[in-house]
VEXTORVEX-986714 format. One line per 3 residues: number of its first residue (from 1); their letters; for each residue x, y, z of C-alpha. Coordinates in steps of 0.1 Angstrom, whole numbers. Each point is the difference from the previous one (the first is absolute). Layout:
REM residues N
NUM	a	X Y Z | ...
***
This chain:
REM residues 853
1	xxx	-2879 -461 998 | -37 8 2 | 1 22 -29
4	xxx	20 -29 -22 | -30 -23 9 | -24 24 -10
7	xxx	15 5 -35 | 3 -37 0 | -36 -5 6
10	xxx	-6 24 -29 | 18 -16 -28 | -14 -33 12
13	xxx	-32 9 -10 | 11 21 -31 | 13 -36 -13
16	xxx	-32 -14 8 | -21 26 -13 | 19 -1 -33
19	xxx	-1 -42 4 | -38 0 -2 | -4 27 -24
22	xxx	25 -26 -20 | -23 -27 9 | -32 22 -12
25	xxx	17 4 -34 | 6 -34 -11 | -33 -6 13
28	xxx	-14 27 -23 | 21 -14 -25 | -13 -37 4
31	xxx	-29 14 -2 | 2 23 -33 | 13 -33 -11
34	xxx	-28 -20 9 | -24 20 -22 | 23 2 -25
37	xxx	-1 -39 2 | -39 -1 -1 | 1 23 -34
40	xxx	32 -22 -15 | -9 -17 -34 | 4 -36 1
43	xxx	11 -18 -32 | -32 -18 -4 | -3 -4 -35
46	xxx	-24 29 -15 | -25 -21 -18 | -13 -11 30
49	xxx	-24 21 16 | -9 10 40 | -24 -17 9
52	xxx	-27 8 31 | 0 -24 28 | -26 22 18
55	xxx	-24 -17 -30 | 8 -34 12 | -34 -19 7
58	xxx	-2 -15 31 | -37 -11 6 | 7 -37 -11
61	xxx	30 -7 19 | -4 -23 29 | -11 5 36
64	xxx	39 -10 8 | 11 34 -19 | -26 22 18
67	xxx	5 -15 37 | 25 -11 21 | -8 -35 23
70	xxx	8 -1 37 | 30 -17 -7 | 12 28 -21
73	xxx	-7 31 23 | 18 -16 25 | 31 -4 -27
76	xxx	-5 34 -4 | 2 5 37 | 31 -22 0
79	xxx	16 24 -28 | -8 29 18 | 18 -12 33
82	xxx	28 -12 -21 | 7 35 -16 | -3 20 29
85	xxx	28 -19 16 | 22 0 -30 | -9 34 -5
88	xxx	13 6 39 | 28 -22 -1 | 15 12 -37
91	xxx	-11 38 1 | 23 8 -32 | -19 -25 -23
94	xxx	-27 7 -24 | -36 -15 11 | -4 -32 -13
97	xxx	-22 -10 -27 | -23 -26 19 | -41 9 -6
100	xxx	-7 22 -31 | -38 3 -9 | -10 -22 -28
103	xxx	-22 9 -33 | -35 6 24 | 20 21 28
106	xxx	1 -24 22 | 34 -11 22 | 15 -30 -10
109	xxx	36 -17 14 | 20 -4 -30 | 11 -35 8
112	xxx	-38 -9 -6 | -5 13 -32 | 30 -27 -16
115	xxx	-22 -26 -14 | 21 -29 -13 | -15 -13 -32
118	xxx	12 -25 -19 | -11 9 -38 | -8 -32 -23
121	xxx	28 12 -28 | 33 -21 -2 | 17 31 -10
124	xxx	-11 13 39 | 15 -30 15 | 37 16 4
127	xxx	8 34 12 | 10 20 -33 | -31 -13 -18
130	xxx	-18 18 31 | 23 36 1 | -2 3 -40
133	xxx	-43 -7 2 | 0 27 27 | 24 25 -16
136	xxx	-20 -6 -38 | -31 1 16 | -5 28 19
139	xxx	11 38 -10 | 18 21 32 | -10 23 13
142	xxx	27 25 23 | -8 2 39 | -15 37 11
145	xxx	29 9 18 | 29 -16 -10 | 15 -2 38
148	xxx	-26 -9 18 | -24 -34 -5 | -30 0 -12
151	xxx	-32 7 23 | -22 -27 -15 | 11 -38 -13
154	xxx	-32 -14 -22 | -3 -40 -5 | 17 -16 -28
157	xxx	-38 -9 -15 | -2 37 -9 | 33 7 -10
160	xxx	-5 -29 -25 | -35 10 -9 | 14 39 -8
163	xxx	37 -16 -16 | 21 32 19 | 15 8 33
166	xxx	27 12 21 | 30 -22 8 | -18 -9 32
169	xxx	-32 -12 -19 | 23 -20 -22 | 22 -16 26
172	xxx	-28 -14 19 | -14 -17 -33 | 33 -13 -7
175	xxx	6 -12 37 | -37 -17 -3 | 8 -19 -28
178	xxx	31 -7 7 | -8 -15 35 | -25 -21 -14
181	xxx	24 -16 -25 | 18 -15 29 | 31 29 10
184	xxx	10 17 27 | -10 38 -8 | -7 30 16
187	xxx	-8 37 -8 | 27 29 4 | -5 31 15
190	xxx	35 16 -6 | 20 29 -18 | 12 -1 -37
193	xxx	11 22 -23 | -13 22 -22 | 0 -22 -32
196	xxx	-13 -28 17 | -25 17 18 | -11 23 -35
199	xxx	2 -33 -23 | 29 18 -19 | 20 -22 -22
202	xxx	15 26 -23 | 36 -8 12 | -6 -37 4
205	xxx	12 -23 -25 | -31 -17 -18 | 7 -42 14
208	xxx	-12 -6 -33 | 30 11 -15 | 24 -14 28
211	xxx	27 -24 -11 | 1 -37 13 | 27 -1 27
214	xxx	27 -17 -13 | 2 -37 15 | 38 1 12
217	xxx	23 -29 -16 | 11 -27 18 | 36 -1 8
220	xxx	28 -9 -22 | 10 -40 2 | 32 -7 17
223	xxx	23 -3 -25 | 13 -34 -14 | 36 0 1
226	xxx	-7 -37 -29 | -22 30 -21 | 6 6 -35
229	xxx	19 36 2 | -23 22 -23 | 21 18 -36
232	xxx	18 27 15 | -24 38 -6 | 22 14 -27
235	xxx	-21 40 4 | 23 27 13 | -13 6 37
238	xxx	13 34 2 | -20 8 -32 | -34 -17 16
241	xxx	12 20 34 | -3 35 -19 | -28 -11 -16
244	xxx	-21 -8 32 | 18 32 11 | -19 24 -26
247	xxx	-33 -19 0 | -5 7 39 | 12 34 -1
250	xxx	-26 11 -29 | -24 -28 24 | 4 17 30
253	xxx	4 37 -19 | -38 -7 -12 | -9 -13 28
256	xxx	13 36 20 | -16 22 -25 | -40 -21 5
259	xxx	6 7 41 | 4 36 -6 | -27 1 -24
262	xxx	-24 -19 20 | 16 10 38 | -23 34 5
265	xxx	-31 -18 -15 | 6 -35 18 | 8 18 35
268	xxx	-32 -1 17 | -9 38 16 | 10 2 39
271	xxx	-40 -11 14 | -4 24 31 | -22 -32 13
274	xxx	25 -23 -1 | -6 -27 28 | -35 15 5
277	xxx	-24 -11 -27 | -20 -27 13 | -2 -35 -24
280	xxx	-16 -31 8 | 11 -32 -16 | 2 -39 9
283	xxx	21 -18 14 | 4 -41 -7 | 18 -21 33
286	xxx	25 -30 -11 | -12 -29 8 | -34 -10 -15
289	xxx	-6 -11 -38 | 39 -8 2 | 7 38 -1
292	xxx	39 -4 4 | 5 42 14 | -25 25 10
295	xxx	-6 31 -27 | -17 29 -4 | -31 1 -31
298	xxx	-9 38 -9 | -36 -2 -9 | 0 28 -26
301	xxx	27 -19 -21 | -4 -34 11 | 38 -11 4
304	xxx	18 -10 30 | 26 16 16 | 24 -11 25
307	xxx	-1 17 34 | 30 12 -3 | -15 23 -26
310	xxx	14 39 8 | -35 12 -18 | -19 -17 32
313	xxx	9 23 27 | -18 -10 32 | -26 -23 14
316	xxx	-25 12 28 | -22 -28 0 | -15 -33 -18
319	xxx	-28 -21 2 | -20 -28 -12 | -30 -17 9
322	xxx	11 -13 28 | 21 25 22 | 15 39 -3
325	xxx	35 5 6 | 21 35 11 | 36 -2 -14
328	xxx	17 12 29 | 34 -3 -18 | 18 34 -8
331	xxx	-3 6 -39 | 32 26 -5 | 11 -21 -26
334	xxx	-27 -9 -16 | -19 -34 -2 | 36 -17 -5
337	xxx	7 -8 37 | -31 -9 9 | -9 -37 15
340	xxx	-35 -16 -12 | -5 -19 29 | -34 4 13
343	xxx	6 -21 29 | 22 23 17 | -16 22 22
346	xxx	30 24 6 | 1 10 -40 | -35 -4 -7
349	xxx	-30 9 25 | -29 -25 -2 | -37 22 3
352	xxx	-18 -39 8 | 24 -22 22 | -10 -37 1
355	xxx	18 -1 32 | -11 16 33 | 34 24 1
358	xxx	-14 31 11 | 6 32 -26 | 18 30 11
361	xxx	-19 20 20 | -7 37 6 | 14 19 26
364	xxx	-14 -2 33 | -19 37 -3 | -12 -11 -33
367	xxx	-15 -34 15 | -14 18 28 | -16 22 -24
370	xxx	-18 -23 -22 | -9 -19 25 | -22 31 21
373	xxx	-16 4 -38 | -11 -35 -8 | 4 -28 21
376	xxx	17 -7 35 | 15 -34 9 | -4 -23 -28
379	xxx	22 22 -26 | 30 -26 4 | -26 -31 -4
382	xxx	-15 13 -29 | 39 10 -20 | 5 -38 13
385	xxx	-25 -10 -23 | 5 25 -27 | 34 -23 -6
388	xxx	-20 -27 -2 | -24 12 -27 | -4 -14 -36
391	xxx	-3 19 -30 | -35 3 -14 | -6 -15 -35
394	xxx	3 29 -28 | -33 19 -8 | 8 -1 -36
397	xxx	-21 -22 -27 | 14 -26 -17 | 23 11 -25
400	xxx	-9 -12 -34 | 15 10 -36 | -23 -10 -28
403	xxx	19 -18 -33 | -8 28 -21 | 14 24 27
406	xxx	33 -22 2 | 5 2 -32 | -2 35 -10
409	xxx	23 9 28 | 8 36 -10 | -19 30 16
412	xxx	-16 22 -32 | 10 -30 -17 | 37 17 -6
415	xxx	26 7 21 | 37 22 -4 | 24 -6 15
418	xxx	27 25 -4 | 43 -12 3 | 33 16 -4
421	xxx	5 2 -39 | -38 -23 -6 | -32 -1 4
424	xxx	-26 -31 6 | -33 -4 -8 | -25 -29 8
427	xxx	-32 -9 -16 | -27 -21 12 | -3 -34 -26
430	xxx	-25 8 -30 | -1 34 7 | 22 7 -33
433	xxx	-14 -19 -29 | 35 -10 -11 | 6 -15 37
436	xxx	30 20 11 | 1 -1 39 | 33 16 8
439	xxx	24 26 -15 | 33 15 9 | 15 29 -17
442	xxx	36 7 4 | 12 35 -2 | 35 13 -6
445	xxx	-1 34 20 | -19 0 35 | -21 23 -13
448	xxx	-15 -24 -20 | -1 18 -30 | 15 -23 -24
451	xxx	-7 -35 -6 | 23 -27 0 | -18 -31 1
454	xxx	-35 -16 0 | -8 -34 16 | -35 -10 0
457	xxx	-18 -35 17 | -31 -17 -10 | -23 -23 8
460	xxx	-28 -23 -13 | 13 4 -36 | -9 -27 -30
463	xxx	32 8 -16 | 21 -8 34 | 16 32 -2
466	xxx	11 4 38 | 24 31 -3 | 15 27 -23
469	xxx	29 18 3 | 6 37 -22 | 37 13 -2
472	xxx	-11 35 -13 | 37 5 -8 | 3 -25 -24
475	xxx	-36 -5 -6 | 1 -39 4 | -28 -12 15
478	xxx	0 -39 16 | -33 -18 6 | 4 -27 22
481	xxx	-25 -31 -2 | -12 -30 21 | 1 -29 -9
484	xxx	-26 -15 -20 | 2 28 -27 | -17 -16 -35
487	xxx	36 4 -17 | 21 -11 33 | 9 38 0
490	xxx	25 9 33 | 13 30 -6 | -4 23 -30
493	xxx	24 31 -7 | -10 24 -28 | 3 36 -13
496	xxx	-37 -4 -16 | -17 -27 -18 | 6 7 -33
499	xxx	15 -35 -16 | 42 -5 -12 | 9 31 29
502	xxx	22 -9 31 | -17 -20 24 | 11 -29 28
505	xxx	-27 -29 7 | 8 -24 29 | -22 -29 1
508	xxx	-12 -24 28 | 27 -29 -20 | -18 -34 21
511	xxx	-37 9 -24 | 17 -1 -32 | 13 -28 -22
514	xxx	26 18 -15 | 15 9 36 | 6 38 -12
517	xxx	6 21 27 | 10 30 -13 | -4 20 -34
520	xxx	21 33 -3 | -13 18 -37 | 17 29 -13
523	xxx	-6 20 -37 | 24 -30 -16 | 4 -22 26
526	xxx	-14 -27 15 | 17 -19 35 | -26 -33 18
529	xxx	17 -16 26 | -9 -32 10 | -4 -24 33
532	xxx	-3 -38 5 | 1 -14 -38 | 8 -37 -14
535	xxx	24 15 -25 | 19 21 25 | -6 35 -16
538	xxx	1 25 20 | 3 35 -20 | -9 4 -36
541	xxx	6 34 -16 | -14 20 -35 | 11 25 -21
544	xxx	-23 16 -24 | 9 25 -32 | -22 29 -12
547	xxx	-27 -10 -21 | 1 5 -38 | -30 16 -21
550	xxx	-30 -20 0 | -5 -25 -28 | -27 -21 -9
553	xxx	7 -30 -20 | -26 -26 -10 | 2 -30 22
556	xxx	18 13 24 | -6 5 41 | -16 33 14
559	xxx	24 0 24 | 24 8 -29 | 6 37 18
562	xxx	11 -13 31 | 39 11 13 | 24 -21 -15
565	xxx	18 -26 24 | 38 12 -6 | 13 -27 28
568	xxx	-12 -24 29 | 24 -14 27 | -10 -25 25
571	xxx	22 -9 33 | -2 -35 15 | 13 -11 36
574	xxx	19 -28 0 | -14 -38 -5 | 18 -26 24
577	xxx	-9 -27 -21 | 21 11 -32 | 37 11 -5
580	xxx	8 29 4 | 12 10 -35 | -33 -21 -13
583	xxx	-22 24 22 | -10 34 -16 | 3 28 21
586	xxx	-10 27 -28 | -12 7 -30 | -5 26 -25
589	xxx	-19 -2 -30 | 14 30 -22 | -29 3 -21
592	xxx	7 24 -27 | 37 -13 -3 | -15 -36 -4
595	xxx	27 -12 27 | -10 -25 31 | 32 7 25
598	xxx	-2 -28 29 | 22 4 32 | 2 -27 25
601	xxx	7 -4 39 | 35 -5 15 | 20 -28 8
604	xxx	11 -5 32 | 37 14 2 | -4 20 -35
607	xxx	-7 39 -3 | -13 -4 -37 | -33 -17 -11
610	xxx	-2 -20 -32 | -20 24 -29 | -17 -8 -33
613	xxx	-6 29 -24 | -25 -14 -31 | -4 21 -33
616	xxx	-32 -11 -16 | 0 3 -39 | -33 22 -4
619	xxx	-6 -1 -32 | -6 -37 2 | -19 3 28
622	xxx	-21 27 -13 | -10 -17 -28 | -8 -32 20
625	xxx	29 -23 -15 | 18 -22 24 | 25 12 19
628	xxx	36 -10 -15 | 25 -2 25 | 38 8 -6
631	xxx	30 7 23 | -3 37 -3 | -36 1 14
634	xxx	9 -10 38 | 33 12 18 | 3 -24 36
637	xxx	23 9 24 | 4 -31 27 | 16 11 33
640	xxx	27 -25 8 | -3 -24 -29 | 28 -5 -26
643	xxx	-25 -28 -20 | -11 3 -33 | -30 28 -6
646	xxx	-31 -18 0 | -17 -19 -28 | -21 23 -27
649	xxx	-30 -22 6 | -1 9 35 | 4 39 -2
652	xxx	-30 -6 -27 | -21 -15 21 | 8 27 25
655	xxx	-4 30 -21 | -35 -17 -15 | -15 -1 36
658	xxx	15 38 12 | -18 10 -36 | -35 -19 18
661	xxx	7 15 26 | 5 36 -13 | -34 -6 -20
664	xxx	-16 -10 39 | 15 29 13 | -12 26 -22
667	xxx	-35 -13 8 | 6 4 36 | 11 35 -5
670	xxx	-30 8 -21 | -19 -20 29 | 16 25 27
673	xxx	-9 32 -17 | -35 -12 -7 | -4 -9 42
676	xxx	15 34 5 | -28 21 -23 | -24 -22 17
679	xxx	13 6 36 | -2 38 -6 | -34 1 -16
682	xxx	-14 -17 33 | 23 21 18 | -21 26 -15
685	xxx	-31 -12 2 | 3 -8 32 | 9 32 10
688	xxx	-27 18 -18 | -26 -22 13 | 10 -8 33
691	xxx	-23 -31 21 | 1 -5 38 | -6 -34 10
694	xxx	-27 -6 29 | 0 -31 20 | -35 -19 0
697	xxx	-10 -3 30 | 2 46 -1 | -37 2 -7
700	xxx	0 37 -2 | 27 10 -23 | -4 -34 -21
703	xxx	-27 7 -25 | 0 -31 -13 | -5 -20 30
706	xxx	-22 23 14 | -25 -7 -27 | 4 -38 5
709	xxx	-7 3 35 | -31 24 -5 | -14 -25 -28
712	xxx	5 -28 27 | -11 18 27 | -34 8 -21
715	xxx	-3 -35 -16 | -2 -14 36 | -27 24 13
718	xxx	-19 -9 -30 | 0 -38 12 | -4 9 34
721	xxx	-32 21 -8 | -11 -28 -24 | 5 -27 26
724	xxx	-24 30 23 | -27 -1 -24 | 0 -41 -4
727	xxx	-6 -3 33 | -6 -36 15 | -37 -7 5
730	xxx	-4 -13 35 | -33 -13 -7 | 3 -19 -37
733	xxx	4 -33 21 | -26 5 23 | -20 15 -29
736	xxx	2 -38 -21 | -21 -17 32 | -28 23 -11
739	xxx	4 -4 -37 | 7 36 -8 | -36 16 -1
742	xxx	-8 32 -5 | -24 3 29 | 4 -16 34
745	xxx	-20 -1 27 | 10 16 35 | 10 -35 16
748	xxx	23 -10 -32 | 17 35 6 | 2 -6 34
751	xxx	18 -34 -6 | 20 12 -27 | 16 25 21
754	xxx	3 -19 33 | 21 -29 -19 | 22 24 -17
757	xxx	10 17 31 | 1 -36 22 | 23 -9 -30
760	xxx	21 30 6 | 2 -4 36 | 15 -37 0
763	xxx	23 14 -29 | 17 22 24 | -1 -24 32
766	xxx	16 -22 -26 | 28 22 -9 | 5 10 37
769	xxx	4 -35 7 | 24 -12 -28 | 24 33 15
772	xxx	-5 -14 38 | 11 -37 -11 | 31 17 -22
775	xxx	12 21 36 | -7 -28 22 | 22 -22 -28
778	xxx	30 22 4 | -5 6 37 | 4 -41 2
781	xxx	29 3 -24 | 18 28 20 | -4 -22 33
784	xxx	14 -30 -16 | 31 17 -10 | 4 20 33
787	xxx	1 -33 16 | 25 -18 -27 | 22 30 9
790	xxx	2 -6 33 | 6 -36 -2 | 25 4 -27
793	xxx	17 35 12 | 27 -14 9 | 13 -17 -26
796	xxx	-4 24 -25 | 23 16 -20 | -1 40 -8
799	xxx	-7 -1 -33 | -32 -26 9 | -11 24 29
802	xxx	0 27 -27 | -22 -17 -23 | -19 -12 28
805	xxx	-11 37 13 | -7 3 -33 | -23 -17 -11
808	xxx	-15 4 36 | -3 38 -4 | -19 -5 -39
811	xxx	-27 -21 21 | -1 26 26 | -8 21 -24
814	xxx	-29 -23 -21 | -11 0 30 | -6 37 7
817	xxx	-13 8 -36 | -24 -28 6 | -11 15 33
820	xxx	-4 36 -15 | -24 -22 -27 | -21 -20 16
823	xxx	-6 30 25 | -8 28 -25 | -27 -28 -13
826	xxx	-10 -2 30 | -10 41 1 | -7 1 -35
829	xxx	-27 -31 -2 | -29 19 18 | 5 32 -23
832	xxx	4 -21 -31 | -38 -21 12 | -15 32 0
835	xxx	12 16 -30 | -11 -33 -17 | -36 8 18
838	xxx	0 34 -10 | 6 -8 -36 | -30 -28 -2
841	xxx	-19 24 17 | 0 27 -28 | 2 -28 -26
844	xxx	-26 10 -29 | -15 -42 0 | -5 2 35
847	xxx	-8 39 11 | -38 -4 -11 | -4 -30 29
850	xxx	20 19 32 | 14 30 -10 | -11 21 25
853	x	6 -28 31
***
């Protein structure tokens, strides 16, 4: 039996030996990985280059940055006690990331460098304005080791002034800003995963190219059993059945062939980190600025997530300006199950309790222990009012973003951003002279090797243009345009700009006359569509033939060579104040078959519509003869009406205003074509010259108004130095007494300059005087209405009381800027006497008599 427990013994600590030397190689292994991690390339973009943060100059910061206050060493004290009994109590966590040193090496509690700012830009006042700034504005940097956080944290002021950081640096600048706009935010300091920590968006559908979620329909109305039954659906269903059939089996065989194609490349490769790489991003509360659920914001990207997010895979801790927080919930599934209550202390462990609840406490030998090193018996008293304690304010400046600064937004004033299938780039405003800000290019392989599509924004442009859009494929490009284009241009679709080739311009239809809203141009034919008109047309179409040689003929037009209108058809909607059979729905003038063919809208109750087909005789008209009508010339069918065919007269009166028309027609054909050629030729011009427009009141990129205001600016200091050198003459008056001579004598001098300065003196006890009797005025006014209120308080209505405090608060006011007056005379009086003094003293008329007195 001895012998069995021997063995026993033996293989017991076999297993263990072979259990550590288990646990010593995933340790090693961990650890191979770790320096692996710290040599990993990150996909920063490779334009951008490394920069040195060991450079940074520190020599004008603020004492705050160098130094910590009382207040904050004994924070720091605080943390420190905090983290050694977390660090007892949950021995399998990693150490929290509470005090890193800040840019001047010196220890600084996270919570304290939040600085909530509240930037003067409306675009700043709501939280995606904020995340996109942040994300545009500064370039990221990767963490030094990708598991572990970072050793120092440096204030959002240099992180601004420098435009890069980790995602530490830049959640703490979102946080700040966000904070200050009014919501509930905090930093992260969690898990993510690879592509969210390494800013990798290659398998990431580009949200620019997202579809609009489809609004769903609301449900069908309860059906009528009084309802008009609809014509019974005469299509063969099994037919439409087969049909569906094939299309989604080629559908979902196309659809099988792109997964295998894009399944190895889309996969992303197994990360041996996974649910190690350390992230920090923000997180925004319900609740305040009528945020309806609390989300997740990235800082790299900008865009919110929801928390239940699988790419967010753990929270240790968050923080604001206020308070740090431990999430003591378990994160094996994530973030997803995790509560966001801050207020309960079982899921989320406080570091500075408002309340006097004691925190945990070490064990007994550990108590005992600290307490032989530093103090004895007033341990407890002093943890009692550690709960108690308030944050100190942040040591960071003021953070301030210059105009200049908000507005060129991108770091090295161009950023990439790289999608599944695309690629973005951003541009600071002016920074390309044809004002393009933003372009995406849209690849068909994920390679992106070759191009599919090219959409490019601008800004600031004379000729509107706000986007283009280039279908390589088909080699259509679309420009689209603001409004307030010279020609009303919307939309313009074109090959190239060369005139009569296929080409679709939408216009803004409410800034022309005409109402044209559309014109579609192809080699021969011509469509304009039409909204809004008197005469109810809505589509009028033109067909061209080929041009014949060119002829010139004496007296006749230069436009002799132009394409030859072959027909033009114009489409009306209907007219409610005319019959139908009396209201023309179409007509086609058939040009080179001299034939005017009239169709009209339906009757109720009738599937044909009334016609009139007209046959002009040419050679009459040709030669300029009047028309002469005969039966022959006009065919009329009337739907439904067994009368007699109208009178002759009629039809000629008719056919003579279609044959005005026709005449008005051509004209406005010609008209069209001419608008087009002038269209594209400013199209062009436009193009080759291209102008950015520059508001006024931007003084360094308007030329114009920069020369304005320097030629202002100088006229005035040229009236202000003029009004220097005509200075007044304090002693002309005094001067007249004693007839202006030449020479005075000692006592006239004396005189002189006693008067002038006894002058001066009651001049200013004057002006003192008037201000005292204008304070003690409104002093007397104020009394008198304090006292009407209290006689007449009660019986006053709100809106009275309103006005009342009022008007009571403006002479509050007079009466403080009247103060601040009469008592900076006051101290200025004596000064202004003997600079007055001074000045007679060294005056040339009166030097020779007591100069040197």
């Amino acid at each position: 039996g001895g012998r069995m427990e021997v063995l026993e013994e033996k293989e017991e600590e076999e297993q263990g030996e072979e259990e550590e030397l288990k646990a010593l190689e995933i340790s090693d292994n961990l650890q191979d990985v770790e320096t692996n991690v710290s040599i990993e390339q990150v996909c920063v973009p490779s334009d951008v280059p490394d920069f040195d943060w060991s450079s940074v100059d520190t020599s004008q910061l603020p004492s705050s940055y160098k130094t910590n206050s009382l207040k904050e060493k004994k924070l720091l004290h605080i943390a420190d006690h905090f983290l050694q009994q977390y660090a007892h109590l949950c021995p399998d966590r990693k150490p929290l990331f509470l005090h890193p040193v800040n840019e001047c090496g010196v220890e600084k509690f996270v919570s304290t460098t939040v600085r909530p700012t509240l930037l003067p830009y409306a675009e700043l006042y709501h939280w995606d304005g904020c995340a996109s700034f942040v994300s545009d504005y500064l370039t990221m940097e990767p963490l030094e080791s990708s598991i572990t956080p970072p050793s120092s944290l440096y204030s959002p002021t240099t992180i601004l002034k420098y435009q890069r950081g980790n995602c530490f640096d830049f959640s703490v600048l979102l946080c700040s800003m966000l904070i200050g706009a009014g919501y509930d935010a905090y930093c992260v300091h969690g898990y993510a995963t690879r592509e969210i920590c390494t800013l990798d968006e290659t398998l990431k559908l580009c949200p620019l190219l997202r579809k609009p979620q489809e609004v769903p329909k609301e449900g069908m109305k309860k059906s009528n059993k009084y309802r008009v039954k609809p014509p019974p659906d005469l299509q063969s269903k099994f037919e439409l059945q087969q049909e569906a059939k094939k299309e989604a089996e080629t559908e979902a065989a196309q659809k099988k062939e792109e997964r295998e194609e894009e399944k190895e490349v889309e996969k992303p490769e197994h990360d041996p980190l996974h649910g190690l790489r350390v992230h920090a991003w923000v997180l925004v509360l319900s609740g305040k600025k009528e945020v309806p659920e609390t989300f997740f914001i990235n800082p790299f990207t900008g865009n919110s997530h929801s928390t239940m997010d699988e790419r967010f895979l753990g929270i240790e801790s968050v923080w604001n300006h206020r308070n740090y927080w431990v999430n003591m919930q378990d994160c094996w599934n994530g973030c997803k199950d995790l509560i966001f209550d801050l207020g309960d202390t079982i899921r989320w462990e406080i570091m500075l309790s408002g309340s006097n609840k004691p925190l945990q406490l070490l064990s007994d030998a550990e108590e005992e222990k600290e307490l032989s090193d530093k103090e004895t018996d007033g341990t407890r008293e002093k943890e009692e009012e550690d709960m108690s304690f308030d944050m100190p304010p942040s040591w960071v400046a003021p953070i301030q973003i210059y105009p200049r600064e908000f507005e060129t937004r991108c770091s090295e004033d161009r950023k990439v951003i790289l999608y599944k299938k695309a690629k973005l780039e951003k541009w600071a405003p002016y920074l390309n002279g044809n004002g393009l800000v933003k372009r995406l290019t849209v690849y068909a392989d994920l390679d992106c090797t070759e191009v599919v599509e090219v959409r490019e924004w601008f800004k600031n442009r004379e000729d509107m243009l706000d986007m283009r859009e280039v279908n390589k494929q088909s080699q259509l490009t679309t420009d689209y345009f603001s409004p307030g284009h010279l020609l009303s241009l919307k939309a313009h679709t074109y090959m190239s700009l060369e005139p009569e080739t296929e080409y679709t311009m939408e216009f803004y239809n409410e800034a022309r006359v005409d109402g044209l809203q559309k014109r579609v141009e192809t080699a021969d034919e011509m469509m304009e569509y039409f909204v809004g008109r008197d005469d109810f047309l809505h589509v009028r179409y033109m067909e061209f033939g080929k041009r014949g040689k060119k002829i010139h003929l004496a007296g006749t037009r230069t436009d002799i060579n132009s394409r030859p209108i072959v027909q033009i058809k114009e489409c009306f909607h209907r007219n409610p104040e005319k019959p139908a059979d009396e209201d023309v729905a179409e007509r086609i003038f058939l040009i080179t078959e001299d034939m005017i063919q009239l169709t009209y809208h339906l009757k109720d109750k009738y599937i044909t519509a009334s016609r009139k087909d007209f046959f002009k005789a040419a050679e009459g008209d040709r030669k300029g003869n009047e028309i002469v009508m005969t039966p022959e010339m006009c065919i009329t069918y009337q739907a439904g009406s067994s009368e007699k065919d109208e009178k002759l007269v009629h039809l000629y009166k008719l056919l003579q205003e279609l044959t005005a028309e026709e005449r008005q027609l051509k004209q406005q054909v010609r008209q069209s074509e001419a608008e087009v050629l002038k269209i594209l030729k400013i199209r062009e011009n436009e193009e080759t010259n291209v102008k950015l427009s520059v508001s006024i009141y931007n003084i360094e990129r308007n030329e114009k108004r920069r020369q304005q205001y320097e030629a202002m600016k100088n006229a005035t200091e040229d009236e202000l130095w003029g009004q220097g050198e005509q200075d007044l003459d304090y002693l002309a008056p005094f001067l007249i007494r004693v007839g202006h001579r030449e020479k005075m004598t000692k006592g006239q001098a004396l005189r002189v300059r006693d008067d002038c300065l006894t002058d001066f003196k009651h001049r200013l006890i004057n002006k003192a005087n008037i201000i005292q009797a204008h304070l003690e005025k409104a002093a007397e006014e104020l009394q008198k209405k304090d006292q009407w209120f209290q006689k007449n308080q009660n019986r006053l209505s709100a809106e009275e009381e309103d006005d009342f405090l009022t008007r009571r608060s403006e002479t509050m006011f007079r009466i403080q800027i009247l103060a601040l007056r009469l008592n900076r005379e006051k101290q200025m009086a004596p000064q202004k006497y003997l600079a007055l003094e001074e000045k007679l003293r060294r005056d040339p008329r009166l030097a020779e008599h007591f100069g040197h007195a």
